[in-house]
PDB file of the backbone (N, CA, C, O) and the ligand in Angstrom, with CONECT records:
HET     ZN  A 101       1
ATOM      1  N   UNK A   1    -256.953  81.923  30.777  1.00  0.00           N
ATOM      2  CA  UNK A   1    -256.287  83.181  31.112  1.00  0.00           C
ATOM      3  C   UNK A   1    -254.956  83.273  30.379  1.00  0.00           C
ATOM      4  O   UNK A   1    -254.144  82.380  30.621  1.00  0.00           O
ATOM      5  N   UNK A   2    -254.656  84.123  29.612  1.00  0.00           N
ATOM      6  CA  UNK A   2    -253.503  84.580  29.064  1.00  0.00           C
ATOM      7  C   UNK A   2    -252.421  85.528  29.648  1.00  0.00           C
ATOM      8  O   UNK A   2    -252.757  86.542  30.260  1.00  0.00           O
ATOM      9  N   UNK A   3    -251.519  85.296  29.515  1.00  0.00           N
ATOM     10  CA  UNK A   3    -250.350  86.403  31.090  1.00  0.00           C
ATOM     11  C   UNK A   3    -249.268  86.003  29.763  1.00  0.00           C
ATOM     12  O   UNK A   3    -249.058  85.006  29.072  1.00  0.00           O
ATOM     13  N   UNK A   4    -248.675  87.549  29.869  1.00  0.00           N
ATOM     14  CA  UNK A   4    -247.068  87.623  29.122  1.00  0.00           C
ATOM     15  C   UNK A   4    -246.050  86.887  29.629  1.00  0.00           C
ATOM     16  O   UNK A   4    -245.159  86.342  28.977  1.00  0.00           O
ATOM     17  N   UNK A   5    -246.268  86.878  31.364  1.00  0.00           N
ATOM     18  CA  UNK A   5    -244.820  86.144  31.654  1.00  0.00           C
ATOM     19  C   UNK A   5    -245.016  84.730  32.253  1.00  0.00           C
ATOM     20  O   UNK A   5    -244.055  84.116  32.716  1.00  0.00           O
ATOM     21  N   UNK A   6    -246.314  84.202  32.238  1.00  0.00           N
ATOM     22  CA  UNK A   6    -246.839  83.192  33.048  1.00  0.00           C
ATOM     23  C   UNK A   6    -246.383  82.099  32.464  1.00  0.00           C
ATOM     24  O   UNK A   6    -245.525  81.304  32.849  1.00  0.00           O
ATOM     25  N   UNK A   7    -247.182  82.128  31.270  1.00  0.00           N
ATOM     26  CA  UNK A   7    -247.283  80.946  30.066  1.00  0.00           C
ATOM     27  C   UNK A   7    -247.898  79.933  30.596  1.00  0.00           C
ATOM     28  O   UNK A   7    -249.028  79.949  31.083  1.00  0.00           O
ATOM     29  N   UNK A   8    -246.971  78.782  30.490  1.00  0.00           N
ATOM     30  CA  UNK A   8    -248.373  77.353  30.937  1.00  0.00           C
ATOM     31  C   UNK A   8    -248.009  77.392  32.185  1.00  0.00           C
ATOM     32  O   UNK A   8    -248.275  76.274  32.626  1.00  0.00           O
ATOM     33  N   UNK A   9    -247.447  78.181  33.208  1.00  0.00           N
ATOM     34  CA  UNK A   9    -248.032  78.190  34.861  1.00  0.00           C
ATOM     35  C   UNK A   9    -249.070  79.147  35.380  1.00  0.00           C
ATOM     36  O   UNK A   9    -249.397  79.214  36.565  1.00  0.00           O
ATOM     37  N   UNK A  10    -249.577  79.903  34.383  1.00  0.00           N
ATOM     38  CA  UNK A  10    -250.605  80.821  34.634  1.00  0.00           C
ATOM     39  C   UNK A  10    -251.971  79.890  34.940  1.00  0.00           C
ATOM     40  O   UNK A  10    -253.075  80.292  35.309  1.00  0.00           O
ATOM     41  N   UNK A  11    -251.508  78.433  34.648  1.00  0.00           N
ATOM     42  CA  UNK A  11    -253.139  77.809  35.060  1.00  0.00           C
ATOM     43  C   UNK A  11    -252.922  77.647  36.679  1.00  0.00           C
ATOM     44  O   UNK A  11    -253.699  76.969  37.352  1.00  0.00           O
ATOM     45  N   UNK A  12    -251.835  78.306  37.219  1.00  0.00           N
ATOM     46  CA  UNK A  12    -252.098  78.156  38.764  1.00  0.00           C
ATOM     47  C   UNK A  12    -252.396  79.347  39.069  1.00  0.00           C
ATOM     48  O   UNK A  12    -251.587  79.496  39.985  1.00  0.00           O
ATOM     49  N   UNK A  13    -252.992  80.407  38.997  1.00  0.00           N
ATOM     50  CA  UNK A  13    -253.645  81.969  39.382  1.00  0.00           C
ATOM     51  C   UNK A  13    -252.434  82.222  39.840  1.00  0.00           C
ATOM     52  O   UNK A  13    -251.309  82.143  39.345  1.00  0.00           O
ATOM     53  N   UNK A  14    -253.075  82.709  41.418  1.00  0.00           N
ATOM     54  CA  UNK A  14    -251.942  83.303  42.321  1.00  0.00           C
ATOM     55  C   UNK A  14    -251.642  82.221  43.253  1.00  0.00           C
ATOM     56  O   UNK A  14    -251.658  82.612  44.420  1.00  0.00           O
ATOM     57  N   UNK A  15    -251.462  81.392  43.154  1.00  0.00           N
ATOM     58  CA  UNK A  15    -250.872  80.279  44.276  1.00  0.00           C
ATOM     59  C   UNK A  15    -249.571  79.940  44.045  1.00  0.00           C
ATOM     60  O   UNK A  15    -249.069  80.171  42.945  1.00  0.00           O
ATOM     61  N   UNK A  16    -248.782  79.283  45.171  1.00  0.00           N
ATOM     62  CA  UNK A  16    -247.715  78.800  44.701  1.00  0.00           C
ATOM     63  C   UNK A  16    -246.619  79.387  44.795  1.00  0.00           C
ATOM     64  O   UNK A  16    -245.659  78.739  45.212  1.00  0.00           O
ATOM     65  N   UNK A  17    -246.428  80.998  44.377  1.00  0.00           N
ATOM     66  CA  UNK A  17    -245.510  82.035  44.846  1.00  0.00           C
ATOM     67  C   UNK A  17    -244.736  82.134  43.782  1.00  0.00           C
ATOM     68  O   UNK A  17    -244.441  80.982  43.462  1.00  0.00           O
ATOM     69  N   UNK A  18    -244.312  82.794  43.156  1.00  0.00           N
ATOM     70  CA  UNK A  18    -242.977  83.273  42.222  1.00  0.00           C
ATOM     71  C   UNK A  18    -242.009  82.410  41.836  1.00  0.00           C
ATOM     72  O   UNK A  18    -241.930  82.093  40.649  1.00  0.00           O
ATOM     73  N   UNK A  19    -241.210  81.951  42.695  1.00  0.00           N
ATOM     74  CA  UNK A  19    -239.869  81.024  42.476  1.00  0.00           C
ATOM     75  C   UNK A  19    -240.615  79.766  42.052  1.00  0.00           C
ATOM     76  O   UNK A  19    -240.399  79.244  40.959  1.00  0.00           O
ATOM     77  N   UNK A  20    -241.334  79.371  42.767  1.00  0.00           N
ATOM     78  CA  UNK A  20    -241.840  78.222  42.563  1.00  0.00           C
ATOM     79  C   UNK A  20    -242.434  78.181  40.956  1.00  0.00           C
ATOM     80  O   UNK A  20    -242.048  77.266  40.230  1.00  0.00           O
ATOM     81  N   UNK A  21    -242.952  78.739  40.670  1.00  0.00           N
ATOM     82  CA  UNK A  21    -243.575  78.841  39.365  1.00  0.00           C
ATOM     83  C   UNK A  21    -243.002  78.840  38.348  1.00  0.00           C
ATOM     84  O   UNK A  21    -243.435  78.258  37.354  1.00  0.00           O
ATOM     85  N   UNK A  22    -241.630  79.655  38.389  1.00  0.00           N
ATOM     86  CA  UNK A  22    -240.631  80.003  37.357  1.00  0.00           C
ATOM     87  C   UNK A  22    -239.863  78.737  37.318  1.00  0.00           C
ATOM     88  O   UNK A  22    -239.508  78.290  36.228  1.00  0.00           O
ATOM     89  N   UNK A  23    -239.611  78.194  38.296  1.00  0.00           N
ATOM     90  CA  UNK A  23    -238.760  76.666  38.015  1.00  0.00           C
ATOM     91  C   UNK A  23    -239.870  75.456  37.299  1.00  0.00           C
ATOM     92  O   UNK A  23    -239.572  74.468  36.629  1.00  0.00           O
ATOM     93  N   UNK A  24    -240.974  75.859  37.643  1.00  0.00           N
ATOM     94  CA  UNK A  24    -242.123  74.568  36.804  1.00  0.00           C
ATOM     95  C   UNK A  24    -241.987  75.518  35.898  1.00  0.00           C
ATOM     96  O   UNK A  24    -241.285  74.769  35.219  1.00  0.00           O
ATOM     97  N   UNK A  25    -242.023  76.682  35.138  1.00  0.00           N
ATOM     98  CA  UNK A  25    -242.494  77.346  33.816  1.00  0.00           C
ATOM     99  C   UNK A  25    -240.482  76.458  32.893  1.00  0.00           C
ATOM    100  O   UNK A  25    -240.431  75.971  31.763  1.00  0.00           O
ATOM    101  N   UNK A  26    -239.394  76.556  33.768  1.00  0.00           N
ATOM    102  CA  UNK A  26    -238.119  76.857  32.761  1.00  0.00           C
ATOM    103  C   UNK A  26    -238.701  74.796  32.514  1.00  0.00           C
ATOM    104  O   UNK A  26    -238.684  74.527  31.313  1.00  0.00           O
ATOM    105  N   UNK A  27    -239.057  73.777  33.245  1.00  0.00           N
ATOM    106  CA  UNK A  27    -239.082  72.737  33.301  1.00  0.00           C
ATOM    107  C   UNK A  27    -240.409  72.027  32.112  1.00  0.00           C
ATOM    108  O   UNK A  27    -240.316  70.940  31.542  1.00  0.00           O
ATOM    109  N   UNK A  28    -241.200  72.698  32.033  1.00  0.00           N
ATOM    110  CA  UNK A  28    -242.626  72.750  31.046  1.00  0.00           C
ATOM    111  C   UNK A  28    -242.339  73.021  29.749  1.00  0.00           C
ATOM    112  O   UNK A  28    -242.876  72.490  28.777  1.00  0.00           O
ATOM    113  N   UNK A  29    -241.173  74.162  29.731  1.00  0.00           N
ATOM    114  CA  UNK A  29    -241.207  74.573  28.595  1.00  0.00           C
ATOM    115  C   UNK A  29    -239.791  74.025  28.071  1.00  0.00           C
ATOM    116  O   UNK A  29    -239.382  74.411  26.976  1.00  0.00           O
ATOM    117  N   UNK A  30    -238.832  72.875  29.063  1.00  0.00           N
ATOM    118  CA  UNK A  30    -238.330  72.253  28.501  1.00  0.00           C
ATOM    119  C   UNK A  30    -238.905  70.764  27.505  1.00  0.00           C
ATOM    120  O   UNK A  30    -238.491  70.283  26.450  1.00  0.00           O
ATOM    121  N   UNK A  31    -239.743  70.479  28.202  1.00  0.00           N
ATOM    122  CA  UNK A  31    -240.803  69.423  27.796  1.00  0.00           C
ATOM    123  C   UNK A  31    -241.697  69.575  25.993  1.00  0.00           C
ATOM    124  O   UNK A  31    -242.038  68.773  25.123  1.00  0.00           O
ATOM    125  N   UNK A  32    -241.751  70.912  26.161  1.00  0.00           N
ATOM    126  CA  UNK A  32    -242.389  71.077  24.794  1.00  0.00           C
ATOM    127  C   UNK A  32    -241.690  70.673  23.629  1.00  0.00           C
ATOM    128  O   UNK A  32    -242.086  69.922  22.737  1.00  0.00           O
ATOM    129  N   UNK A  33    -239.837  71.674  23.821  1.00  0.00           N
ATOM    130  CA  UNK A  33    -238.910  71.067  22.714  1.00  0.00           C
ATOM    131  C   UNK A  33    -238.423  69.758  22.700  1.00  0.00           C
ATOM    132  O   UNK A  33    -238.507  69.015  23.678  1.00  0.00           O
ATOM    133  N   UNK A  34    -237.735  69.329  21.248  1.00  0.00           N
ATOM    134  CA  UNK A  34    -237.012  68.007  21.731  1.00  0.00           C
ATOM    135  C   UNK A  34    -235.550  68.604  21.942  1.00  0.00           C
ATOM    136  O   UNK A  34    -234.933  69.381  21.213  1.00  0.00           O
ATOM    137  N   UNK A  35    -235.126  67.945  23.299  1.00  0.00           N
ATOM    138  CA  UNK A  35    -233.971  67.779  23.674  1.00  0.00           C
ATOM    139  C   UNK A  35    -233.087  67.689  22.430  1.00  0.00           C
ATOM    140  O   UNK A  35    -233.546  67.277  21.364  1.00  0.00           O
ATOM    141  N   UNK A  36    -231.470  68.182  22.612  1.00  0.00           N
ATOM    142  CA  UNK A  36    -230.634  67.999  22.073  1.00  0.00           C
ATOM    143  C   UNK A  36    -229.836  66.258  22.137  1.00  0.00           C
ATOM    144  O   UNK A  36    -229.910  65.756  23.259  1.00  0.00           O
ATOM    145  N   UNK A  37    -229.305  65.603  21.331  1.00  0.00           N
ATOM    146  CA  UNK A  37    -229.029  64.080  21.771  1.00  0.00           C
ATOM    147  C   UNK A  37    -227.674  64.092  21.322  1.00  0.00           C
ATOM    148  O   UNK A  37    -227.205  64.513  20.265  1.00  0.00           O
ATOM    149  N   UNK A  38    -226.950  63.386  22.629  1.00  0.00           N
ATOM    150  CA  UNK A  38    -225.334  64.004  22.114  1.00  0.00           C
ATOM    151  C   UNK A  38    -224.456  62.772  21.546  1.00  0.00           C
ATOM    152  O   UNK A  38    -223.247  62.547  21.590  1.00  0.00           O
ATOM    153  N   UNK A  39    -225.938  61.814  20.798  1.00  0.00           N
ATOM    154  CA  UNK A  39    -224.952  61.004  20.405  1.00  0.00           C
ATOM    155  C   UNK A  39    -225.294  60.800  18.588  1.00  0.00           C
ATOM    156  O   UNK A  39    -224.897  59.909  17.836  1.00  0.00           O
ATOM    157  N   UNK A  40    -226.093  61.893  18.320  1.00  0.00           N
ATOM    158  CA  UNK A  40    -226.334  62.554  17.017  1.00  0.00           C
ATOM    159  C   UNK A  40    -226.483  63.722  16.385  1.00  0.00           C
ATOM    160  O   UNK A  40    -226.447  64.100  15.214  1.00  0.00           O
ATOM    161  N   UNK A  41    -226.680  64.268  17.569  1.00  0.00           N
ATOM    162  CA  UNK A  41    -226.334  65.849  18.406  1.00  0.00           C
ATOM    163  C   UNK A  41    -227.374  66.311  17.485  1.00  0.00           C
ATOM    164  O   UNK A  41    -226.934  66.867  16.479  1.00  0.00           O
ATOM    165  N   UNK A  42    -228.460  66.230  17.568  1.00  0.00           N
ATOM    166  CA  UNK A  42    -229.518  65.956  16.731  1.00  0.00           C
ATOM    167  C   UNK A  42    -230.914  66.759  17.930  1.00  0.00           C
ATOM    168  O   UNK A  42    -231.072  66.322  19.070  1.00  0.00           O
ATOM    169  N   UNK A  43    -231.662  67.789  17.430  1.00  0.00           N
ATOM    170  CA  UNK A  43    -233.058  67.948  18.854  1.00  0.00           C
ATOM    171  C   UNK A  43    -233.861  66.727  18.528  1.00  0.00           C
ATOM    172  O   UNK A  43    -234.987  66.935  18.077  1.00  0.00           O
ATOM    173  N   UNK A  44    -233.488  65.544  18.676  1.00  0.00           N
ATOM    174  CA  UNK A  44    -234.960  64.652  18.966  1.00  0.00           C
ATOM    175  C   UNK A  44    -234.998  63.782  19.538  1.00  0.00           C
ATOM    176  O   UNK A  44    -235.356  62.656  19.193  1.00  0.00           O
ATOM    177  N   UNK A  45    -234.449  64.333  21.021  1.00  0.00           N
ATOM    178  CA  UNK A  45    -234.464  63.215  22.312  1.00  0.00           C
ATOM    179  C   UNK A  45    -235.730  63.739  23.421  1.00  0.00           C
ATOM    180  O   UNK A  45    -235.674  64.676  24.218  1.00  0.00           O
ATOM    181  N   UNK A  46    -236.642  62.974  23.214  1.00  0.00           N
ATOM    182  CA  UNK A  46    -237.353  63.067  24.129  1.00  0.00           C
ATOM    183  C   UNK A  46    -237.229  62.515  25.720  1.00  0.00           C
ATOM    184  O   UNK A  46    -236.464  61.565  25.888  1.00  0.00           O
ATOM    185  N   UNK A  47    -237.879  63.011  26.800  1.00  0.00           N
ATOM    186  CA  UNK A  47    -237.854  62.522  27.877  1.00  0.00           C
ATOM    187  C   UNK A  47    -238.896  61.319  28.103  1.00  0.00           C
ATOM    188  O   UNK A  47    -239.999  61.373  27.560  1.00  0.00           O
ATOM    189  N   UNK A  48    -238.549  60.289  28.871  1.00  0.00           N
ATOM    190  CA  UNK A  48    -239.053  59.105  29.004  1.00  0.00           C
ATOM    191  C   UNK A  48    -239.381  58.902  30.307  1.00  0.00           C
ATOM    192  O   UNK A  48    -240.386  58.262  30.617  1.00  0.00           O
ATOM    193  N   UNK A  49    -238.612  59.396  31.132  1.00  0.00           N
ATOM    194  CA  UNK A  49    -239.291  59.296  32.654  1.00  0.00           C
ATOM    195  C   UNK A  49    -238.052  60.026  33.436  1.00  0.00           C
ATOM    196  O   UNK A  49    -237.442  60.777  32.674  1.00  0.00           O
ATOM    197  N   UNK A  50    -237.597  59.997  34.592  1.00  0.00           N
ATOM    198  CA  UNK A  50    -237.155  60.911  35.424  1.00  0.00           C
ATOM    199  C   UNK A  50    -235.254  60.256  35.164  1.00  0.00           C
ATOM    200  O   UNK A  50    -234.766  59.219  35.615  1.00  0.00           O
ATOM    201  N   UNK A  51    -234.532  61.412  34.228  1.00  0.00           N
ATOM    202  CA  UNK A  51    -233.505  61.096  33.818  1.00  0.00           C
ATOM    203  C   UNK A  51    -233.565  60.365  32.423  1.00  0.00           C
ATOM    204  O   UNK A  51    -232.568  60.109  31.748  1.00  0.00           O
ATOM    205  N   UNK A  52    -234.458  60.157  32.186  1.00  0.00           N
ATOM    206  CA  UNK A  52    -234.032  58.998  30.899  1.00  0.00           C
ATOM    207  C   UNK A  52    -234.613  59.819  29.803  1.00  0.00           C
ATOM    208  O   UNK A  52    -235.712  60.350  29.963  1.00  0.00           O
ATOM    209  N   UNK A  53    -233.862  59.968  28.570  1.00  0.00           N
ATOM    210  CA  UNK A  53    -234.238  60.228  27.600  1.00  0.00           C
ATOM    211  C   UNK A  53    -234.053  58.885  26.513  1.00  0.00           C
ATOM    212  O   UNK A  53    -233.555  57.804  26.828  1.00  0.00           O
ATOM    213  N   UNK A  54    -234.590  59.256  25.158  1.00  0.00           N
ATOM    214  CA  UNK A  54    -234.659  58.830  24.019  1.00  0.00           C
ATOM    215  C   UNK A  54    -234.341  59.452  22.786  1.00  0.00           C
ATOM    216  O   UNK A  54    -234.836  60.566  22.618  1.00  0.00           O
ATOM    217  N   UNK A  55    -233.563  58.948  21.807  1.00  0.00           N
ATOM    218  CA  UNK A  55    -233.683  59.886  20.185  1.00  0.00           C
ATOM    219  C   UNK A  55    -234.443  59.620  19.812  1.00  0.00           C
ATOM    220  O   UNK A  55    -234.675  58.416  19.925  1.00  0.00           O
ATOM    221  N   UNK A  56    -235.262  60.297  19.216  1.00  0.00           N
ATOM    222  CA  UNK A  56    -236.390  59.719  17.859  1.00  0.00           C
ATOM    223  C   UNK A  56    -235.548  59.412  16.440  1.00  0.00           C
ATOM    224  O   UNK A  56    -236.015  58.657  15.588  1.00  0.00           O
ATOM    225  N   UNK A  57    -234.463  59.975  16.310  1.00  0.00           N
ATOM    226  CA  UNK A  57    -233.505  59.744  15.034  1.00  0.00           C
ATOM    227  C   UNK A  57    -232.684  58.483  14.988  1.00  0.00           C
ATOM    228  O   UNK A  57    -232.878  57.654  14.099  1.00  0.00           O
ATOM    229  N   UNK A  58    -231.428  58.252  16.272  1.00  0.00           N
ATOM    230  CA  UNK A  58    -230.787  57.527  16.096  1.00  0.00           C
ATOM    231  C   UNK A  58    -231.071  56.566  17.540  1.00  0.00           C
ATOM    232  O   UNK A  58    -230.223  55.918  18.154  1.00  0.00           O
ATOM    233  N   UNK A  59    -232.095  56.661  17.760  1.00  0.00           N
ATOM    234  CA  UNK A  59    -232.828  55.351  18.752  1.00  0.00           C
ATOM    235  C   UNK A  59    -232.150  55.102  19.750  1.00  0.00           C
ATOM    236  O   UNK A  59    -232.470  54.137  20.445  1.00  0.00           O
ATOM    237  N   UNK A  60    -230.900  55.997  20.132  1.00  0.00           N
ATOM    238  CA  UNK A  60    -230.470  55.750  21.576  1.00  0.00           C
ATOM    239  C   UNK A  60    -230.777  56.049  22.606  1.00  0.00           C
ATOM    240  O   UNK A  60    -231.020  57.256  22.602  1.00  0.00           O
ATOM    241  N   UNK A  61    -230.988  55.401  24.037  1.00  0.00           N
ATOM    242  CA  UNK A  61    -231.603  55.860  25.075  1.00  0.00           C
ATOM    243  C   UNK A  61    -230.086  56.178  26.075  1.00  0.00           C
ATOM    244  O   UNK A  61    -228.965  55.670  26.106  1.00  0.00           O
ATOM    245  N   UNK A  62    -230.705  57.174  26.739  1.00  0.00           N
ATOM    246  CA  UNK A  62    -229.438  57.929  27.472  1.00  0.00           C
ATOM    247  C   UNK A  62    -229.725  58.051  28.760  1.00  0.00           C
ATOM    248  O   UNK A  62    -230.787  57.521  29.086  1.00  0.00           O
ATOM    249  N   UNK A  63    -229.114  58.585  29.613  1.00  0.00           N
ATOM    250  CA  UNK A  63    -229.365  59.257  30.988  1.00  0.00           C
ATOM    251  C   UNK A  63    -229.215  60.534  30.838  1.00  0.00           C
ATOM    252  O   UNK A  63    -228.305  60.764  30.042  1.00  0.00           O
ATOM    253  N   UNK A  64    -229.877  61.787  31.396  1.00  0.00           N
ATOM    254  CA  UNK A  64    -229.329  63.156  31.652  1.00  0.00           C
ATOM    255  C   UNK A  64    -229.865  63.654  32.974  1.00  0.00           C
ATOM    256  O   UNK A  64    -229.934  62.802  33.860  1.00  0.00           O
ATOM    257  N   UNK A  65    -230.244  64.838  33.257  1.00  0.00           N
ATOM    258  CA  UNK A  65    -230.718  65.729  34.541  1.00  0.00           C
ATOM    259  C   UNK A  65    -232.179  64.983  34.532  1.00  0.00           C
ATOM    260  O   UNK A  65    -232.621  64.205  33.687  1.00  0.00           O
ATOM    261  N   UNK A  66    -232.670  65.370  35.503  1.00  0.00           N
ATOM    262  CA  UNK A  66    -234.405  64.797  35.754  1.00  0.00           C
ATOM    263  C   UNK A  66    -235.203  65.844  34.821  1.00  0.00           C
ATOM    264  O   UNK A  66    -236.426  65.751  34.922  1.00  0.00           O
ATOM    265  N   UNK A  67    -234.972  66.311  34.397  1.00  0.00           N
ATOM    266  CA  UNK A  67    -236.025  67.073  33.190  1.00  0.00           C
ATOM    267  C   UNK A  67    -235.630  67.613  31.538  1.00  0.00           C
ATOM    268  O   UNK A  67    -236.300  67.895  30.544  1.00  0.00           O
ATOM    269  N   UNK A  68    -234.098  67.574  31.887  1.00  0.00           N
ATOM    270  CA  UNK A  68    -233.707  67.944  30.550  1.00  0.00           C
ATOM    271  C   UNK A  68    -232.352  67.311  30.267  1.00  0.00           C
ATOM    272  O   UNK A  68    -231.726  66.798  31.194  1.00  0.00           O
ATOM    273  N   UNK A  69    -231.935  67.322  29.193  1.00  0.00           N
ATOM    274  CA  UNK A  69    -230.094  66.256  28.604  1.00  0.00           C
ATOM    275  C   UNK A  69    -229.176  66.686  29.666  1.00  0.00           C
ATOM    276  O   UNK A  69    -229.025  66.058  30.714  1.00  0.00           O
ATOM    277  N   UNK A  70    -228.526  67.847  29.346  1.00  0.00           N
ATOM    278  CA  UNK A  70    -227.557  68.356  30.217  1.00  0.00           C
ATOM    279  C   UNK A  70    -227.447  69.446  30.676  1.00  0.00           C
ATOM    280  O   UNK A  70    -228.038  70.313  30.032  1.00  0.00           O
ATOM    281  N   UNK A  71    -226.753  69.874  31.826  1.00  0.00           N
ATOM    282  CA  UNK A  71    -226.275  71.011  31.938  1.00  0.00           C
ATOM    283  C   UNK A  71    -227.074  71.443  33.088  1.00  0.00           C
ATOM    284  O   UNK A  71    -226.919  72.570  33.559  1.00  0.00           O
TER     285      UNK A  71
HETATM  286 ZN    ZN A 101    -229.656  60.800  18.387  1.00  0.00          ZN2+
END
């Protein structure tokens, strides 16, 4: 199913409710990009598990928010 405003939470139909969806859609679609890394300030810090990121450039592992660097 394809939806303009869904994107990859449209694989939940109608369940789940609105708010809920939009905070897994801003969190999913942080996951796709690479993170910004502020110690090469570089997008290629991936997430590693809950808080922890990684650079793919300058190989440092960091702490940030549970889904994305900062902010
Ligand atoms: Zn880096």
């Amino acid at each position: 199913m394809k939806t303009k405003k869904l994107g990859s939470v449209a694989r939940f139909g109608a369940r789940y409710g609105k708010r809920t969806k939009s905070k897994v859609l801003t969190v999913e679609q942080g996951q796709k990009v690479a993170q910004k890394c502020p110690y090469c300030s570089r997008s290629a810090a991936k997430r590693l598990s809950v808080g922890i990121f990684q650079c793919k450039k300058c190989d440092s592992k960091f702490t940030g928010k549970a889904y994305k660097v900062g902010e």
